[in-house]
VEXDREN-2710 file (C-alpha; in Angstrom, 1 decimal):
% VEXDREN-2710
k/r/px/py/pz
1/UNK/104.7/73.2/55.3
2/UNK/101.7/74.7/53.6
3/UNK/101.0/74.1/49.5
4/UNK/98.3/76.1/47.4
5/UNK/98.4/75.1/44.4
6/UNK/96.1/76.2/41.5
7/UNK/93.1/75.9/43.7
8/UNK/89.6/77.5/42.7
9/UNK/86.4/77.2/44.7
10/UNK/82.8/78.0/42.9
11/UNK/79.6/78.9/44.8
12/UNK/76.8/77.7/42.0
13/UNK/77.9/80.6/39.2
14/UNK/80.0/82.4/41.6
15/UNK/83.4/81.8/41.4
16/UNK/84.8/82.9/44.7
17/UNK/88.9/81.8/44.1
18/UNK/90.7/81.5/41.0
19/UNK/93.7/79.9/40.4
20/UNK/95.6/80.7/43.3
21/UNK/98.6/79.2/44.4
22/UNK/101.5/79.9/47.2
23/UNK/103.5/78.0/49.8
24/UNK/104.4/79.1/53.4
25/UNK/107.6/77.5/55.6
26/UNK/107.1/76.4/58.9
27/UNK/107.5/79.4/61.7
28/UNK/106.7/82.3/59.5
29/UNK/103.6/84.5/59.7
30/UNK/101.8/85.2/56.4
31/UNK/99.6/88.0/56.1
32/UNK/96.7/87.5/53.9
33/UNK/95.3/90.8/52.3
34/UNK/92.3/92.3/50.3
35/UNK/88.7/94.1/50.4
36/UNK/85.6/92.4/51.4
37/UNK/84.6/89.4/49.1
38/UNK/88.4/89.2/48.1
39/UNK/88.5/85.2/48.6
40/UNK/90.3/85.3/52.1
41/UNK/87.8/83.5/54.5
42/UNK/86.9/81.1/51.1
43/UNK/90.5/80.3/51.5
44/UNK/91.1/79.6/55.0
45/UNK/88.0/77.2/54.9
46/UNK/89.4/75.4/52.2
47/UNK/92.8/74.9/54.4
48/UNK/91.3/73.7/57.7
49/UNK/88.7/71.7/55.5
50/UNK/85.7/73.4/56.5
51/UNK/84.9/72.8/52.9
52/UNK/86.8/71.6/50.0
53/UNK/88.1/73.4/46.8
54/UNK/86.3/73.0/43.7
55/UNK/89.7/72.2/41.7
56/UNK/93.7/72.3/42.6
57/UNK/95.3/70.6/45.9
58/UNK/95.9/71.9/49.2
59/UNK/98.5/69.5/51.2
60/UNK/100.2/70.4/55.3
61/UNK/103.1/68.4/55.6
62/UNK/102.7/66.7/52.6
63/UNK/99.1/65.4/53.5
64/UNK/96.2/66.3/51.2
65/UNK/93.3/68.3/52.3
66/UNK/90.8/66.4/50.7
67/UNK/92.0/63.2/51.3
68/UNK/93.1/62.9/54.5
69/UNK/91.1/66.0/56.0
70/UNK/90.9/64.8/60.0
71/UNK/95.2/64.7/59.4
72/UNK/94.9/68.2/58.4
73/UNK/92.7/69.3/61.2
74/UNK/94.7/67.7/63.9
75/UNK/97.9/70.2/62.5
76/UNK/95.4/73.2/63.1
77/UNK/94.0/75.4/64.9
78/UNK/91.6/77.5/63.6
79/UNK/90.4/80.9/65.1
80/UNK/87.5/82.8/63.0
81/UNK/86.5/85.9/63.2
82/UNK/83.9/85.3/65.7
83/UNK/85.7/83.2/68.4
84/UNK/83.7/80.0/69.2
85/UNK/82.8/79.8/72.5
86/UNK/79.6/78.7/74.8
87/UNK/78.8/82.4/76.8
88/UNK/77.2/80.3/79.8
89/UNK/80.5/78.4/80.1
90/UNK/83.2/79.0/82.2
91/UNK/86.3/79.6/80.7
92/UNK/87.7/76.7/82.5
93/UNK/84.9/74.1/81.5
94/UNK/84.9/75.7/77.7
95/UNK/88.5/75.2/77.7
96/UNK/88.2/71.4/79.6
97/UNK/85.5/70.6/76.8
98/UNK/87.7/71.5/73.6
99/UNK/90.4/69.6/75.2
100/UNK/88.1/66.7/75.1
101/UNK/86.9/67.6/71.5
102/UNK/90.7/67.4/71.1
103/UNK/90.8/63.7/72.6
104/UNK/93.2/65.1/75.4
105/UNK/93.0/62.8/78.3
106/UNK/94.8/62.5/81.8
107/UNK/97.9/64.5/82.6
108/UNK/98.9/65.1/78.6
109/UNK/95.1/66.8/79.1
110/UNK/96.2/69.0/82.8
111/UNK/99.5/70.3/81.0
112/UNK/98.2/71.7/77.7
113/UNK/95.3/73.4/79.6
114/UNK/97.4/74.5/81.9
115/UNK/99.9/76.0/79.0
116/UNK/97.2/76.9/76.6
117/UNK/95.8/79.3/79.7
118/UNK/99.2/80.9/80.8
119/UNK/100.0/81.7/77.0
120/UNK/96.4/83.7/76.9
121/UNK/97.1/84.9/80.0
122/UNK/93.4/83.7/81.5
123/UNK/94.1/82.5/84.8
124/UNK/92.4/85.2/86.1
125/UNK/89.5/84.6/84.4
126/UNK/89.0/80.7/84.9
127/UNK/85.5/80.8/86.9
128/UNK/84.1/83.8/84.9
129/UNK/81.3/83.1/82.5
130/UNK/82.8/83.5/79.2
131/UNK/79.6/85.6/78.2
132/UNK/80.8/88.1/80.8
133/UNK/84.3/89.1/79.4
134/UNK/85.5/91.6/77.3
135/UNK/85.7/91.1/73.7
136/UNK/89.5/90.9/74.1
137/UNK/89.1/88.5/76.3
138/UNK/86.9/86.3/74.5
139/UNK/89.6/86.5/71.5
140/UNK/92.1/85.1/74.1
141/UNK/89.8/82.4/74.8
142/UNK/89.4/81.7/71.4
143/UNK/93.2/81.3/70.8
144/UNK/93.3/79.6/73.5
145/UNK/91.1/77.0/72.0
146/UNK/92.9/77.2/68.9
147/UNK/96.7/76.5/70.4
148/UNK/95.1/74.0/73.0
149/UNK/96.1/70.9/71.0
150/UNK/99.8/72.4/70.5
151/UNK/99.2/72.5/66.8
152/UNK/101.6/73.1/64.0
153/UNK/99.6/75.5/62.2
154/UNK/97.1/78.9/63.3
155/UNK/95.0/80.2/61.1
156/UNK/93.6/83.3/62.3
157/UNK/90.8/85.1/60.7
158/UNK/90.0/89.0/61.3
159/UNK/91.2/88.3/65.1
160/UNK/91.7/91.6/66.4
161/UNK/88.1/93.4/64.6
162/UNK/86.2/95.6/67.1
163/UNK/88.9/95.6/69.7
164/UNK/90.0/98.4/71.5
165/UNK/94.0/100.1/70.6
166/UNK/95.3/98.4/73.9
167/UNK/93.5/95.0/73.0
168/UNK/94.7/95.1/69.2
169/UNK/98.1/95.4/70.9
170/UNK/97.7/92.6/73.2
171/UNK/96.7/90.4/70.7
172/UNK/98.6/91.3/67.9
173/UNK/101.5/90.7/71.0
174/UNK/100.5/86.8/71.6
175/UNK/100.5/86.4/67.4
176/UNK/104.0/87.3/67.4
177/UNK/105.0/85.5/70.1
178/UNK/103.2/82.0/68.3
179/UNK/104.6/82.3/65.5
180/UNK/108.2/81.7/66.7
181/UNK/107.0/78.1/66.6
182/UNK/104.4/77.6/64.2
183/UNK/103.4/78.7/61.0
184/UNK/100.6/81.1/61.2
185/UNK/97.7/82.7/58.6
186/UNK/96.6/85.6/59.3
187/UNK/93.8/87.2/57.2
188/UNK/92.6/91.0/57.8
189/UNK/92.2/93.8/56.2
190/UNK/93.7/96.0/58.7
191/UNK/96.8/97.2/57.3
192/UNK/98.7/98.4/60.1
193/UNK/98.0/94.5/61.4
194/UNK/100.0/93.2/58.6
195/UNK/103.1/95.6/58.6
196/UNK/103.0/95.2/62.7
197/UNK/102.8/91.3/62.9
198/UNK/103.8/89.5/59.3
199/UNK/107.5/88.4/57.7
200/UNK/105.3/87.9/54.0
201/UNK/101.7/89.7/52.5
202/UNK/99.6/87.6/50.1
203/UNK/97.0/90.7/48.5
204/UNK/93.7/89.0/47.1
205/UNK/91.2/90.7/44.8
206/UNK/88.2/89.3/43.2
207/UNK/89.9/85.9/44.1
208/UNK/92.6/85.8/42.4
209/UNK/96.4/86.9/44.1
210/UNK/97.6/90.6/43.1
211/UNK/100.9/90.3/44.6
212/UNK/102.8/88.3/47.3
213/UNK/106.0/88.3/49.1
214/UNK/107.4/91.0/51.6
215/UNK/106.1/94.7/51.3
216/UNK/109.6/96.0/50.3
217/UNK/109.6/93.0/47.5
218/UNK/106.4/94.2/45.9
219/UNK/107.1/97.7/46.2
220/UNK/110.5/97.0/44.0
221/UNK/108.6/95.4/41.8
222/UNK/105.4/97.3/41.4
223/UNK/107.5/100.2/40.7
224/UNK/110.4/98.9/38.7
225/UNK/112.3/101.9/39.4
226/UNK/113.5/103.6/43.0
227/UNK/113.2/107.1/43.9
228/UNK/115.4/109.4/46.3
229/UNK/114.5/112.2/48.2
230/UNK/118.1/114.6/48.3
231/UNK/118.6/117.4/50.4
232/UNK/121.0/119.7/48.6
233/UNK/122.9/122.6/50.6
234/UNK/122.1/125.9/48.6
235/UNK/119.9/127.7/46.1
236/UNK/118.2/125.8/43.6
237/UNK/120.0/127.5/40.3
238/UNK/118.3/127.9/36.6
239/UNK/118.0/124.9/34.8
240/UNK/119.2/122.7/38.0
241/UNK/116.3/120.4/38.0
242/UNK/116.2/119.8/33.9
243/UNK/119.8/119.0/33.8
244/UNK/119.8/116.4/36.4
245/UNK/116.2/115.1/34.6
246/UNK/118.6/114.9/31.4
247/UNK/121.6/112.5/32.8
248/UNK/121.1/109.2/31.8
249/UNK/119.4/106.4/34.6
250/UNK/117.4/109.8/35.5
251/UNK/113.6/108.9/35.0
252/UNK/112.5/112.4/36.5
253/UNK/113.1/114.9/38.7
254/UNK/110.3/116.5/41.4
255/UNK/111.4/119.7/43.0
256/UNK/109.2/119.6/46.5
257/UNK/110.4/122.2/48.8
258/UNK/112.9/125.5/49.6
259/UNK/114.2/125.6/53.5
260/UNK/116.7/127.7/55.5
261/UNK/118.9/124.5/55.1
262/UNK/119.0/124.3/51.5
263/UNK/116.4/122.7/48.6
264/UNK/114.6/118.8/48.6
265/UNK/114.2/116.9/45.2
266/UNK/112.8/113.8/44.7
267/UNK/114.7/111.6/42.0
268/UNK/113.3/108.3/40.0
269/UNK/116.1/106.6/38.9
270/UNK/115.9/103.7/36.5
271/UNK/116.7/100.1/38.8
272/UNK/119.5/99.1/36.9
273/UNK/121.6/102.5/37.7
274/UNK/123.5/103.1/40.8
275/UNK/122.0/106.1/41.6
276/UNK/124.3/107.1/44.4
277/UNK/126.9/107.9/41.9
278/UNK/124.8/109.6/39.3
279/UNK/123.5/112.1/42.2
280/UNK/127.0/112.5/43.6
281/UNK/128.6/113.4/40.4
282/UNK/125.8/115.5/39.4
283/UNK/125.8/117.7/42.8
284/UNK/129.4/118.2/42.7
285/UNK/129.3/119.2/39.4
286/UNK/126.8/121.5/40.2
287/UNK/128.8/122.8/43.3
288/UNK/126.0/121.5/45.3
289/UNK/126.1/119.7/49.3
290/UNK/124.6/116.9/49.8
291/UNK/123.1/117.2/53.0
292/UNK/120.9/113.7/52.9
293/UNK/119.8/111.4/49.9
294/UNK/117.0/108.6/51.6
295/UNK/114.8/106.1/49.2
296/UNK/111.4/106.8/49.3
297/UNK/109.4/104.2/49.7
298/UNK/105.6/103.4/49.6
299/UNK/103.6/101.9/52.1
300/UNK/101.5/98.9/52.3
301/UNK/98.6/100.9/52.1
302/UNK/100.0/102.7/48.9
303/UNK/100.4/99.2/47.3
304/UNK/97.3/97.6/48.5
305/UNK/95.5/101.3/46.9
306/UNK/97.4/100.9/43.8
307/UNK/96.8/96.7/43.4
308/UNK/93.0/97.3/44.2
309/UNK/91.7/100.2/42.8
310/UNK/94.0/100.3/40.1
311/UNK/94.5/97.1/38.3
312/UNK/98.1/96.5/39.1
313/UNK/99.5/93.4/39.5
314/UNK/102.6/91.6/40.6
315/UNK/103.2/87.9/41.8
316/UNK/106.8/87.0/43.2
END
């Protein structure tokens, strides 16, 4: 559906994106990741051909951006972070005025307003200034706007910043529900957003990609090992902890906490182990209970911490 590839954009001296490529399939929802100044927005103007990149191609459907860019525009709709609407407007003559933008005319025009509003949920709001609404509000005229031409591609940018918690979820809601059809883009730095709303996570720094693919992907691959918390029934005895740390696919051995139940450790085992039997063997050996053994994993905001601040990197 969507192709990156090897694209850079430059602003005089200032390269903004370097060398990034990816690819995203029709009906999934990609995140897109990083800090302020990480290349995101540079990105998504370069996809709905607000401007063009300095080197690489971009193609939707096989069409290229820069060759055939009123192609690629009809496939999108584009929602920036500040939704695009005309405050003295009403929402039903904004609306009516994209859709004529959009070259919608006669009945085809009726039924995708008509759609376009019950998806936002605005019919309530059809003879209120636009000026007057909510901020949530707004951002559900501005999808509106966005879906109004039934496109096969959204790319949203930042779409739920300075929203309330119930409006984040109402929007974040709607995003779910259009991406069962389209492909979406979502850039944000909201972390939470990501995790809540997108199957795949593309991290940008300094504008080049850290990492992509699914949180759990990068997390096995950032850490090239996996670590177990185990609940053991018991005392902890002498030496309990070093001997496990000694048995072979046993990277090392954390001993966190005592409770009336028994004693937690937390176990990095090398990947290529199965550490389910290592564990086993070693607590019966020990005379030990297992009473739970869980992975332990780490969160998107632990990766996007350790990609950013850190230097890591990881590309699928």
């Amino acid at each position: 559906m969507i192709e990156v590839e090897k694209v850079c954009k430059s602003y005089g001296p200032v390269q903004a994106v370097k060398d990034v490529s990816f690819s995203i399939q029709k009906g999934e929802i990609m995140g897109l990741l990083g800090p302020n100044g990480a290349g995101k927005t540079t990105i998504m103007k370069a996809l709905t051909c607000y401007h063009y990149p300095t080197s690489g191609r971009i193609t939707l459907d096989g069409i290229d951006a820069v060759e055939n860019p009123q192609e690629v525009r009809m496939r999108i709709g584009y929602l920036p972070e500040s939704a695009p609407v005309y405050p003295e407007l009403h929402v039903s003559e904004y609306l009516d005025f994209i859709a004529r933008v959009r070259g919608l005319k006669g009945e085809r025009k009726t039924q995708f307003l008509k759609e376009a509003v019950q998806e936002c949920a605005l019919e309530r709001y059809l003879h209120h200034p636009v000026g007057i609404l909510s901020k949530g509000y707004r951002q559900r005229v501005g999808l509106a706007q966005a879906i109004l031409h039934k496109p096969d591609i959204l790319i949203l940018d930042e779409p739920t910043t300075g929203l309330d918690p119930n409006q984040i979820l109402e929007i974040r809601g709607l995003i779910r529900n259009l991406g069962k059809e389209k492909t979406v883009i979502l850039s944000t730095h909201i972390l939470q957003e990501v995790e809540a709303v997108c199957d795949r996570v593309l991290i940008l720094n300094d504008g080049s990609i850290l990492a992509e693919g699914t949180t759990g992907e990068i997390e096995r691959s950032m850490k090239g090992e996996l670590v177990y918390s185990l609940l053991l029934k018991g005392e902890i005895g002498d030496g309990a902890k070093e001997d496990l740390e000694n048995r072979p696919g046993v990277v090392k051995v954390n001993a966190l906490e005592a409770s009336d139940r028994g004693f937690r450790l937390e176990c990095t085992m090398d990947q290529g182990e199965d550490p389910g039997e290592i564990l086993f063997d070693w607590a019966v050996e020990k005379g030990y209970k297992i009473l739970s053994m869980t992975p332990v994993r780490m969160s998107l905001e632990d990766i996007f911490t350790k990609l950013t601040k850190e230097g890591g990197a990881y590309v699928s």
